[in-house]
RODO-391967 format. One record per residue: residue number from 1; residue in three letters; x, y, z of N, C-alpha, C in turn. Coordinates in steps of 0.1 Angstrom, whole numbers, plus 5000, padded with zeros to 4 digits. Atoms other than C-alpha are relative to their C-alpha. Layout:
<recs>
<NUM, "Ala", <X, Y, Z>, <X, Y, Z>, <X, Y, Z>>
...
</recs>
This chain:
<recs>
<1, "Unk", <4990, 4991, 5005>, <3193, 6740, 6093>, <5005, 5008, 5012>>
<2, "Unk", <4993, 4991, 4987>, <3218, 6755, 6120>, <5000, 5017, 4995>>
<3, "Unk", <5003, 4987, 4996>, <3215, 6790, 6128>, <5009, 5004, 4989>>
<4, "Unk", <4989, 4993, 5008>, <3248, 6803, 6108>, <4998, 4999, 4984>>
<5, "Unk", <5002, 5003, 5010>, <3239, 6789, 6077>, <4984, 5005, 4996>>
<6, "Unk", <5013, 4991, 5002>, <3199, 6802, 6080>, <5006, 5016, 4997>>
<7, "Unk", <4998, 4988, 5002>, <3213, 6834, 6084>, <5008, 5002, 4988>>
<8, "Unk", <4994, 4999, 5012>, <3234, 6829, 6053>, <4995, 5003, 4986>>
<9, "Unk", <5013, 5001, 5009>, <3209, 6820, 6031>, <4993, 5011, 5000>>
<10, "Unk", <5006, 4993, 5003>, <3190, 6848, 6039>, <5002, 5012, 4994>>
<11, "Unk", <4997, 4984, 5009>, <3213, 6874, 6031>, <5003, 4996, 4982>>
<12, "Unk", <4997, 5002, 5013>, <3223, 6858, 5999>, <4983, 5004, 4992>>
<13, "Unk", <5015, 4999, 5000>, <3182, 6857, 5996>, <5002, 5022, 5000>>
<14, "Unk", <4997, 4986, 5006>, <3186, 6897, 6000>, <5006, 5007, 4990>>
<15, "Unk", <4989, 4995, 5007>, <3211, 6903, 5983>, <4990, 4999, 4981>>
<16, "Unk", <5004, 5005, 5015>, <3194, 6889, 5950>, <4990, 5006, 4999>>
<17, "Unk", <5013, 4990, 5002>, <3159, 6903, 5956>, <5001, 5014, 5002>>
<18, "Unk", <5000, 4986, 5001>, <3173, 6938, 5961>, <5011, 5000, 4984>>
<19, "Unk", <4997, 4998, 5017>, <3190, 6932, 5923>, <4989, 4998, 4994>>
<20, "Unk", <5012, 4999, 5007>, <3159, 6920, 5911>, <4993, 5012, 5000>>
<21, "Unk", <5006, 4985, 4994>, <3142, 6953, 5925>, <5007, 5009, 4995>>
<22, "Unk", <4999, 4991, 5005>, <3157, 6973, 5904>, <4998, 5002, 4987>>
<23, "Unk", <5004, 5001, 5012>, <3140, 6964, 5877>, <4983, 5003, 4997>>
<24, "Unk", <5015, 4989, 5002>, <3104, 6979, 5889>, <4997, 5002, 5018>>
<25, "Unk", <5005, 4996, 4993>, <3089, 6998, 5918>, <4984, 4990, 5005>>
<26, "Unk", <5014, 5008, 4999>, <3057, 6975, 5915>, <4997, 4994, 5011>>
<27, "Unk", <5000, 5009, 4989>, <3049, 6959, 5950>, <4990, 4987, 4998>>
<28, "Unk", <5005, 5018, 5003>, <3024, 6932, 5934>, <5010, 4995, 4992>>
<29, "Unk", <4989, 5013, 5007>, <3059, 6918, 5912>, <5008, 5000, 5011>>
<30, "Unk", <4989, 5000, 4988>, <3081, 6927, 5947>, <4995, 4991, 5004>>
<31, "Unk", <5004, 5010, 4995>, <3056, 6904, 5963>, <5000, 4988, 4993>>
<32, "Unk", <4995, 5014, 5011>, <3055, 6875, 5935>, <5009, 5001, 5005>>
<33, "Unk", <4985, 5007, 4998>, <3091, 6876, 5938>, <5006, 4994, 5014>>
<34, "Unk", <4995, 5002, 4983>, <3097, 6875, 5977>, <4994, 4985, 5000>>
<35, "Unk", <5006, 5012, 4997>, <3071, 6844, 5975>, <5009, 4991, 4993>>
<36, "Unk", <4992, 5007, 5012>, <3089, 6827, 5946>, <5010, 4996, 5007>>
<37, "Unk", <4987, 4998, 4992>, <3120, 6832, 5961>, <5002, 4990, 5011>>
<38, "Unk", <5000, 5004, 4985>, <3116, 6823, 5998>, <4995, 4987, 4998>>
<39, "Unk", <5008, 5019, 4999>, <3093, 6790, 5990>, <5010, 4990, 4992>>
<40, "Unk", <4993, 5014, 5003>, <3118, 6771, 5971>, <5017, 5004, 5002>>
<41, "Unk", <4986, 5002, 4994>, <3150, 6781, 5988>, <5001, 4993, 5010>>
<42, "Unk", <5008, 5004, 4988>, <3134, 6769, 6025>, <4995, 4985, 4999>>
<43, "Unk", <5009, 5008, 5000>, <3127, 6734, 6029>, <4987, 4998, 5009>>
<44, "Unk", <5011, 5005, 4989>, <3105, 6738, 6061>, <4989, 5014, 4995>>
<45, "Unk", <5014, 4990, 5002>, <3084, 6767, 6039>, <4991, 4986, 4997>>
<46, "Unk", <5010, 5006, 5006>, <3052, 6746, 6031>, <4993, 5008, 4998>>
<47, "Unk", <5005, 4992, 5009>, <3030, 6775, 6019>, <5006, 5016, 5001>>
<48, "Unk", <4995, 4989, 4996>, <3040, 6810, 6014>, <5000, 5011, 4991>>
<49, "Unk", <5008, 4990, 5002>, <3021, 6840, 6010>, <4997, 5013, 5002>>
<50, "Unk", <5009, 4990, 4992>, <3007, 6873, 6011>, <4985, 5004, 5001>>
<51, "Unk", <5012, 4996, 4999>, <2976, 6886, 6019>, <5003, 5014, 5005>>
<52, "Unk", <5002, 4989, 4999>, <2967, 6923, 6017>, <4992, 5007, 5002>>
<53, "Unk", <5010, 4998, 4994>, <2947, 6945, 6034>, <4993, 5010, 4989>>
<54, "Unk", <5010, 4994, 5013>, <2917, 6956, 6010>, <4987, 5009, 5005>>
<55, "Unk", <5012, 4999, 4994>, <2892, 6979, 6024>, <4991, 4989, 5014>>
<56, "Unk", <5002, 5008, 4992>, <2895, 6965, 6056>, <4996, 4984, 5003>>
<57, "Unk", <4996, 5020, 5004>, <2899, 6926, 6045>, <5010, 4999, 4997>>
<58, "Unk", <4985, 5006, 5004>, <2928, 6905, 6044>, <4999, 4989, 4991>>
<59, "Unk", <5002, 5006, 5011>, <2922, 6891, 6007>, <5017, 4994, 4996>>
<60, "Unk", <4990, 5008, 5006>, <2949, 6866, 5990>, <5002, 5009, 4992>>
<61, "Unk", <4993, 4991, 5009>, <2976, 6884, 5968>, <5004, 4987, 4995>>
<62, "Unk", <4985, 5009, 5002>, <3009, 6861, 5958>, <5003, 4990, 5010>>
<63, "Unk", <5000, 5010, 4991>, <3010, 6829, 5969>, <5010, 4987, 4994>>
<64, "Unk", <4997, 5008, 5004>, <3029, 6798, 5965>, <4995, 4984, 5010>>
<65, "Unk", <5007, 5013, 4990>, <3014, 6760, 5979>, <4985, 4999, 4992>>
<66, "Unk", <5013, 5001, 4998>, <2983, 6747, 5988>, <4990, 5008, 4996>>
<67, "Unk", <5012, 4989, 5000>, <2949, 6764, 5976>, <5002, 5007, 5015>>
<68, "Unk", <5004, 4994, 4991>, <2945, 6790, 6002>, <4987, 5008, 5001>>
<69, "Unk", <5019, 4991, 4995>, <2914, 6813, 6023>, <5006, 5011, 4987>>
<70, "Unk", <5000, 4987, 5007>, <2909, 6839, 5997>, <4997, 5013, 5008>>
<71, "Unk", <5005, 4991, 4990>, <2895, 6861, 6025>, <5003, 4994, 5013>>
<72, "Unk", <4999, 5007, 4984>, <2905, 6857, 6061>, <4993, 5009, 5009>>
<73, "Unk", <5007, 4994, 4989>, <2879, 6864, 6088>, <5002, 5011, 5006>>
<74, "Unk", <4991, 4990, 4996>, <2885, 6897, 6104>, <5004, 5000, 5014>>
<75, "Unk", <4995, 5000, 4990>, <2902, 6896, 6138>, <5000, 4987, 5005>>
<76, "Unk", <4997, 5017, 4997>, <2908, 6859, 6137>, <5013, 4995, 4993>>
<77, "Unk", <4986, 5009, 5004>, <2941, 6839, 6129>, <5013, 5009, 5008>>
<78, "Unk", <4986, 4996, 4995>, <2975, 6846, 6132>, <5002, 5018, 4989>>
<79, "Unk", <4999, 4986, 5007>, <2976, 6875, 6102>, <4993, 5010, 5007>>
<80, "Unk", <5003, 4990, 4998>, <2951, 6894, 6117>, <5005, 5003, 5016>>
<81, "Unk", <4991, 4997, 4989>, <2972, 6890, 6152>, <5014, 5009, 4995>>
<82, "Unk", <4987, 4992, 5005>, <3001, 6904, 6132>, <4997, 5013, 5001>>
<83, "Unk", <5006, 4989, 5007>, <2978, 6931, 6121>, <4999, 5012, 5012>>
<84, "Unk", <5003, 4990, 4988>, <2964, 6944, 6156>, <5016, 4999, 5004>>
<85, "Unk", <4989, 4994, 4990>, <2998, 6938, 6175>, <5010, 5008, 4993>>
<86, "Unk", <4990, 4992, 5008>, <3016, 6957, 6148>, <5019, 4993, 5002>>
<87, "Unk", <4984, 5005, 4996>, <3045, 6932, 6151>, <5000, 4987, 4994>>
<88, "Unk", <5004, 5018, 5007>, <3053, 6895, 6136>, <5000, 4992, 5010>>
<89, "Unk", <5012, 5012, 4990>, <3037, 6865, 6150>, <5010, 4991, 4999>>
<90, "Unk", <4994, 5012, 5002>, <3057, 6833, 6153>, <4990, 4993, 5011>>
<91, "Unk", <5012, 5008, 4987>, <3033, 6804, 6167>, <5010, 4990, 4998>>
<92, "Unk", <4989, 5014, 4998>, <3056, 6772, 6173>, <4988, 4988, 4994>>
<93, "Unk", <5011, 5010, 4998>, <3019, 6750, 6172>, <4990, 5008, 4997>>
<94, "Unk", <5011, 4993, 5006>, <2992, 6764, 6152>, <4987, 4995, 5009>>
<95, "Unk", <5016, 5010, 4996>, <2967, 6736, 6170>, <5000, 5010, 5016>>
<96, "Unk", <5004, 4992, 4984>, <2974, 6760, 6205>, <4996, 5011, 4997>>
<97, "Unk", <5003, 4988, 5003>, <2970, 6792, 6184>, <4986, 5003, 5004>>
<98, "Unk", <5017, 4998, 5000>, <2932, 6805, 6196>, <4998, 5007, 4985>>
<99, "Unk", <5006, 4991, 5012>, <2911, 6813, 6169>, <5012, 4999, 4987>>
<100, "Unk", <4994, 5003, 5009>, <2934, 6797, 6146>, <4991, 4997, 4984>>
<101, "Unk", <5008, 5002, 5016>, <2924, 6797, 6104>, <5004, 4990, 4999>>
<102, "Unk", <4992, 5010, 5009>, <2932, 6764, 6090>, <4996, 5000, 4985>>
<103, "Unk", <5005, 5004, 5016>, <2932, 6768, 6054>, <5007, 4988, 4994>>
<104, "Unk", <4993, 5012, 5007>, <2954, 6738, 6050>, <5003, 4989, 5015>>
<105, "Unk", <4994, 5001, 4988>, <2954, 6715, 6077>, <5010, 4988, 4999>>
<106, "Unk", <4985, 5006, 4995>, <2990, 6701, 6072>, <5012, 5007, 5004>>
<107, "Unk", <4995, 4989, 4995>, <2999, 6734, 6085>, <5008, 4995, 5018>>
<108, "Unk", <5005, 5004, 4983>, <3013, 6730, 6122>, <5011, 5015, 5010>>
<109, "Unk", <4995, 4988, 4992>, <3035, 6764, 6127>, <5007, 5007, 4985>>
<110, "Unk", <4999, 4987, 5011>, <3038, 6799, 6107>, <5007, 5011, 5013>>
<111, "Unk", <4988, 4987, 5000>, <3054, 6830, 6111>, <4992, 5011, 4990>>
<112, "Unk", <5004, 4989, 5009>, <3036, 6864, 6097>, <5002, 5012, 5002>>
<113, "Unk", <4993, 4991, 4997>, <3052, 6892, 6092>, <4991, 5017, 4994>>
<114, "Unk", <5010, 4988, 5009>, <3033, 6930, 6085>, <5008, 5005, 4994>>
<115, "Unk", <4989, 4991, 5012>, <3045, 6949, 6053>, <4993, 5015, 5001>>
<116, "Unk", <5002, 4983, 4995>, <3042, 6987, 6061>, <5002, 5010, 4984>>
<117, "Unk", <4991, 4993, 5007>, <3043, 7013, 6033>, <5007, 5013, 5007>>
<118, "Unk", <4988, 4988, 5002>, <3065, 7045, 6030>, <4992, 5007, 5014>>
<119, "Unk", <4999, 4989, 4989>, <3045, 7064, 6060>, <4996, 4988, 5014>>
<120, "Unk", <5000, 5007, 4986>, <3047, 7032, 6084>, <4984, 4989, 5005>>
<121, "Unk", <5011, 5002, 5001>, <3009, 7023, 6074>, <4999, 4980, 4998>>
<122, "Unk", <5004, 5014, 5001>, <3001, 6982, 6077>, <4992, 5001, 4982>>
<123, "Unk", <5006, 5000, 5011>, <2990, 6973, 6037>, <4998, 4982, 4995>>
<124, "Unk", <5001, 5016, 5008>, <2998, 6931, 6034>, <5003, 4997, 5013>>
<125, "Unk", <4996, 5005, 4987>, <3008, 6908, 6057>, <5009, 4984, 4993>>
<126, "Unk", <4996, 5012, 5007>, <3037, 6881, 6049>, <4999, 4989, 5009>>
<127, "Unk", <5003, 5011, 4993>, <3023, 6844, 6061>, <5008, 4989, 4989>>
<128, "Unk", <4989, 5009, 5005>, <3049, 6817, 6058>, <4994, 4987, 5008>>
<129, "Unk", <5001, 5013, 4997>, <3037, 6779, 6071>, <5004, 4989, 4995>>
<130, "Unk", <4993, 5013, 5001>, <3058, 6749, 6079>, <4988, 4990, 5003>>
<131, "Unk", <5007, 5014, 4997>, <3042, 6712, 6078>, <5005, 4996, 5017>>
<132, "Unk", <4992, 5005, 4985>, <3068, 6707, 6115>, <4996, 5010, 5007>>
<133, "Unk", <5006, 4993, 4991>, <3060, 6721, 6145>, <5015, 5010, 5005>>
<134, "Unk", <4988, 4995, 4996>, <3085, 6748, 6158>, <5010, 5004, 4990>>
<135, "Unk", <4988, 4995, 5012>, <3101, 6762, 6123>, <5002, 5008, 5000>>
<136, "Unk", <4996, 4985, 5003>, <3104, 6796, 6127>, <5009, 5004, 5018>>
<137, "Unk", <4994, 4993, 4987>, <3129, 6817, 6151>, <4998, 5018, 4995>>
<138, "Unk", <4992, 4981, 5000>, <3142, 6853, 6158>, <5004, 5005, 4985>>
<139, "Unk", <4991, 4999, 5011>, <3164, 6846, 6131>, <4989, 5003, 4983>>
<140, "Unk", <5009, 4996, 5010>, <3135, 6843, 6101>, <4989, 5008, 5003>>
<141, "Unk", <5006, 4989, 4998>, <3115, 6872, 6120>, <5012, 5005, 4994>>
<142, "Unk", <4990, 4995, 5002>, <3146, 6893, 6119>, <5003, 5000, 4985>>
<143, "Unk", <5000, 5005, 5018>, <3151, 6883, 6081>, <4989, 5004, 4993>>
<144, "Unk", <5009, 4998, 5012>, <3118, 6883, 6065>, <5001, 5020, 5003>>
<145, "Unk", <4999, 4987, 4993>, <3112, 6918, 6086>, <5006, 5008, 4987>>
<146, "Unk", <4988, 4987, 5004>, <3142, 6933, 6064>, <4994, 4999, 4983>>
<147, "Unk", <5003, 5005, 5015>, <3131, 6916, 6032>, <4985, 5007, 4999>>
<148, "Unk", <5011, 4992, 5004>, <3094, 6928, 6031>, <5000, 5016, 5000>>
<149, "Unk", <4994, 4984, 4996>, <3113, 6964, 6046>, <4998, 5004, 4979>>
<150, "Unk", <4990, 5001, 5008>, <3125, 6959, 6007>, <4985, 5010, 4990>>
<151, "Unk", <5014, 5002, 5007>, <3085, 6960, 5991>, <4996, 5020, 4995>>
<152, "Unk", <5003, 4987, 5007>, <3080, 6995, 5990>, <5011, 5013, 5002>>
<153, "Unk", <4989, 4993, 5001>, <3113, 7008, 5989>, <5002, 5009, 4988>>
</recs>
């Protein structure tokens, strides 16, 4: 998908999940929905997820795909790199990632993005994995970023 047309999609993609969102404050149906949403508009999503931070664990919430980790190890993968650098991850090649999770291994590059509430506080973390190597840019940082912005609006 060329660049002009990703970015298209996404705002149409905003545009609709901030109508939906006004039909509850709830961040576990914001989340369902963002997943819903995002995994069957996207052909290069192959799973796509959050996981939320629970008394310091990053436990499965809303998910769409593959079974996934119910619990992910603490200071290992790509989420809990989201977590410490306080910023989103794009890995091009999961297999170079150190200390990579495979909960699915027809994974081969993700994208996880941190969802913040209202005082800036890390609470979930959105993980997106393509089957192709190299599916994520700027462009679906920059995007999801605004979209999870949305979660506890």
């Amino acid at each position: 998908m060329n660049t002009e047309k990703k970015k298209a999609r996404y705002q149409r993609i905003y545009k609709q999940l901030e109508e939906l969102f006004s039909k509850t404050t709830d961040p576990l149906a914001r989340m369902s929905t963002i997943t819903a949403v995002l995994h069957h508009k996207f052909d290069y999503y192959f799973w796509t997820g959050f996981y939320r931070l629970v008394h310091d664990d990053l436990i499965i919430c809303c998910y769409q795909g593959s079974v996934a980790c119910l619990v992910l190890e603490k200071n290992k993968g790509v989420c809990w790199e989201a977590i410490n650098q306080k910023e989103t991850i794009i890995v091009p090649n999961v297999h170079e990632f150190p200390n990579h999770i495979a909960c699915d291994s027809h994974s081969k590059s993700e994208i996880v993005v941190p969802v913040k509430n209202r005082v800036g506080e890390i609470t979930a973390v959105l993980d997106v994995d393509s089957k192709e190597l190299d599916s994520f840019d700027e462009v679906d940082a920059e995007n999801l970023e605004k979209i999870v912005a949305l979660i506890n609006q």
